[in-house]
C-alpha positions in Angstrom: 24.8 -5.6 -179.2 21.1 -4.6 -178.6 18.7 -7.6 -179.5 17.7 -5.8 -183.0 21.2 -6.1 -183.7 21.8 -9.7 -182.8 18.3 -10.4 -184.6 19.2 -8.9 -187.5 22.5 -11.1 -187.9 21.0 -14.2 -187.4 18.4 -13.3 -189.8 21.2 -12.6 -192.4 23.2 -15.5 -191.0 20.2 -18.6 -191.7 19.8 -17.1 -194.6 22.9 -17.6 -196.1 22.9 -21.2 -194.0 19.4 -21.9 -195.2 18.8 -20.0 -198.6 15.3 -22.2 -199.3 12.8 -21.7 -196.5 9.9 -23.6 -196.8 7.3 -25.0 -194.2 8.5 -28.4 -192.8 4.9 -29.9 -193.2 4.5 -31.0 -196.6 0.9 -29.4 -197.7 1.1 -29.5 -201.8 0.4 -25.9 -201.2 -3.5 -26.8 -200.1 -4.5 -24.7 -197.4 -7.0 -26.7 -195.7 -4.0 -29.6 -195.6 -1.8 -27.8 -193.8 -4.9 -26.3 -190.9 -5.2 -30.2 -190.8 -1.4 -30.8 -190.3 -1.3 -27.8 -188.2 -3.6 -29.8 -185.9 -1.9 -32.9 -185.8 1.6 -31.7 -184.9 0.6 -30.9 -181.5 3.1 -33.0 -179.3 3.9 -34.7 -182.5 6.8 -34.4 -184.7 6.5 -32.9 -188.2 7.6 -35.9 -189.9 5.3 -38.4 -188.0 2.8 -35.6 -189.6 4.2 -36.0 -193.0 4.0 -39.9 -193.5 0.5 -39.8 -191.8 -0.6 -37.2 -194.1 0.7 -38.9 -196.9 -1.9 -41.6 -196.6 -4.8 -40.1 -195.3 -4.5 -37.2 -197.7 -4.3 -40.4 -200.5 -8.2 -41.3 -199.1 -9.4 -38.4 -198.0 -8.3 -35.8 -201.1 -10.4 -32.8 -200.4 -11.7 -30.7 -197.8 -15.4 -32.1 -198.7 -14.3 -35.7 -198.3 -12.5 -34.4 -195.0 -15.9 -32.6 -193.8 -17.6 -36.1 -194.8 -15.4 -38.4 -193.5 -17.0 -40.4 -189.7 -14.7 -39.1 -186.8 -14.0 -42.8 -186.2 -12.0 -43.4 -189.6 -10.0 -39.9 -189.6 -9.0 -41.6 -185.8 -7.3 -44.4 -187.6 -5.3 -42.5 -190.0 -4.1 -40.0 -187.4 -3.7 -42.2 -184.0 0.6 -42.2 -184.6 0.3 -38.5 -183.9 -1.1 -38.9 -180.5 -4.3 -37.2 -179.2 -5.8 -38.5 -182.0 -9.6 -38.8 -180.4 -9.2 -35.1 -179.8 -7.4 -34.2 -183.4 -9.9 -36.2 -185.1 -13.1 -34.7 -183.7 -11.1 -31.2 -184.7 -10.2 -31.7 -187.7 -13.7 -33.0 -188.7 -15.4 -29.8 -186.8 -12.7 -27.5 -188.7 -13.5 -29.5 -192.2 -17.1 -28.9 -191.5 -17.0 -25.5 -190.2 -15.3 -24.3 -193.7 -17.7 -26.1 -195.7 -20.4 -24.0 -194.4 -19.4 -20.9 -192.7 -16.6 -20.2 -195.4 -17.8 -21.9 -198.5 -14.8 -24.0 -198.1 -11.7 -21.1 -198.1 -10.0 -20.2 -195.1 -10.2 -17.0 -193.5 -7.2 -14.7 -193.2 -7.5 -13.0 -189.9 -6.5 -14.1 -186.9 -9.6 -13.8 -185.1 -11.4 -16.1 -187.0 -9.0 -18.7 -187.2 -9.0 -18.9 -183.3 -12.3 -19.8 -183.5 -11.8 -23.2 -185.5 -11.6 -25.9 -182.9 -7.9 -27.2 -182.0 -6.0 -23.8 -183.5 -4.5 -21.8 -181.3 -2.1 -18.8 -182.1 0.8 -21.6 -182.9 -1.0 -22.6 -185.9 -3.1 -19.7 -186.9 0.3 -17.9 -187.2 1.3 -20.9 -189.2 -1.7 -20.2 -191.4 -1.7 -16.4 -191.6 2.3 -16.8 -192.7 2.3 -19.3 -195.0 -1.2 -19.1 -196.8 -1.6 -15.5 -196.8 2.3 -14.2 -197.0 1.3 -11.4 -193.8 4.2 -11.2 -191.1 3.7 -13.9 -188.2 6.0 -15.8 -185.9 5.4 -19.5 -185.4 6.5 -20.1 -181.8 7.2 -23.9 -182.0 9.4 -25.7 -179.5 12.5 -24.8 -182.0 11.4 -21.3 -182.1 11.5 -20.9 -178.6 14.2 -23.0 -177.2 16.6 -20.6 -179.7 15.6 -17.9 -179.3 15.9 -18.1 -175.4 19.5 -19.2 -176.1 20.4 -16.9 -178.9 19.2 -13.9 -176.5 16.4 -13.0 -178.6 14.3 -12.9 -175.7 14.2 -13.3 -171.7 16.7 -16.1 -170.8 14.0 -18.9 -169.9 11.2 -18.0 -171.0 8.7 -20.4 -172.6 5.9 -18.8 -172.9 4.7 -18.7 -176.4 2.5 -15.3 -176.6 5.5 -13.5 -174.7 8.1 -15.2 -177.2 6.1 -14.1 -179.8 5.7 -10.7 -178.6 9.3 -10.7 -178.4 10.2 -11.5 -181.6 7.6 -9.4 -183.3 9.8 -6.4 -181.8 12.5 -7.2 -183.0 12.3 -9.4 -186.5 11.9 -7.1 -189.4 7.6 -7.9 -190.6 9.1 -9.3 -194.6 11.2 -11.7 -192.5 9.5 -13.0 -189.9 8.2 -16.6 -192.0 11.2 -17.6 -193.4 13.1 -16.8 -190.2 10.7 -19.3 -188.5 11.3 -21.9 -191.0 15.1 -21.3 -190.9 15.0 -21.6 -187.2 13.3 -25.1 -187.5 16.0 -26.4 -189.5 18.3 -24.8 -187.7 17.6 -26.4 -184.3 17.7 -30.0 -185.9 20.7 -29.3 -187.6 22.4 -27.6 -184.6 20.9 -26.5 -181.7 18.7 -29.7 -180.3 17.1 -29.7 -177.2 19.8 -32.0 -175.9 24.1 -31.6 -176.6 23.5 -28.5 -178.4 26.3 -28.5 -181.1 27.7 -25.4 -179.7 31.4 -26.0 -181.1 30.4 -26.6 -184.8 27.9 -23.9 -184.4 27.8 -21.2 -187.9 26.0 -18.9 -185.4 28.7 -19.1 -182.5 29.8 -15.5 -183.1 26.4 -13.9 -182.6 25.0 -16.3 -179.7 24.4 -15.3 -176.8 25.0 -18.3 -175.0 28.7 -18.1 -176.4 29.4 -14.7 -176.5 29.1 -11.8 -174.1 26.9 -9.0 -175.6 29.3 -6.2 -175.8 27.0 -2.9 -174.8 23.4 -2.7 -174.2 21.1 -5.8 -175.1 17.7 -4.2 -175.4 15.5 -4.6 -178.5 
């Protein structure tokens, strides 16, 4: 089974496990929320993100509030993420840099969203999938932990941009979003970082790390 193969029937296979794929962050479909979220679930957990969200987002409602807003009070609503010094003082440069370089929309390339502090490809992917519907893998810890296991790419690897690369070969472009979202879900559900649950496991049959690849495995 070449890797197109295998990726092809896990894509088919989360779907049918997963037939709702939607981003883990909750954004109420706002993009500047989830650039915001994006930020703070660096080293953080997505539903740490949530609940924090939740309450900041009851205070500080729009993107001009956001842009407003001191540095030292976004710091007190974000601090349970972690980092939060550094996440504040991005998300307030972001909020302001839409404001007046955008007129308050987000740009759709990535370029441009690699310029806003504290986004990287992780999120701008996020951003260019989810916001703007173009093809885009999110290589998140979950993303890259399976995909090493499932044989998607090298056995090991954890760099993002080479994971990335990987699964852009591979992943057909009109699937790539959900299949990140699935694969999220999937390695809560399943395949944690620890105790994998390798003998309940739907995907068993395609693995890689249970089953031998009969033929070639190239993408």
């Amino acid at each position: 089974m070449t890797k197109k193969q295998r990726a092809a029937a896990i894509v088919a296979a989360l779907e049918r496990i997963y037939p709702e794929a939607e981003c883990a962050l909750k954004y109420d479909g706002e993009p500047w929320k989830l650039l915001v979220m994006g930020i703070l679930s660096a080293q953080c957990t997505d539903k740490r993100v949530n609940i924090v969200c939740e309450e900041m987002f009851k205070e500080i409602s729009t993107l001009e509030k956001m842009a407003q807003a001191e540095v030292s009070v976004i710091e007190n609503y974000v601090k349970p993420c972690g980092l939060y010094k550094t996440k504040a003082k991005n998300i307030s440069a972001c909020a302001k840099i839409l404001i007046e370089k955008y007129n308050g929309v987000l740009p759709d390339d990535m370029e441009s969203l690699l310029e806003l502090p504290g986004v990287g490809r992780k999120i701008a992917n996020l951003l260019l999938g989810d916001i703007f519907g173009k093809p885009s893998i999110v290589t998140d810890t979950h993303c890259i932990r399976l995909a090493g296991r499932m044989g998607l790419c090298e056995k090991g690897e954890k760099n993002p941009v080479k994971v990335e690369k990987a699964l852009l070969k591979i992943i057909e472009p009109e699937k790539q979003v959900d299949f990140c979202h699935r694969m999220v879900f999937f390695g809560r559900e399943y395949c944690p970082a620890r105790s994998p649950k390798c003998d309940e496991c739907p995907l068993s049959n395609i693995c890689k790390k249970r089953v031998a690849p009969a033929g070639n495995d190239r993408a």
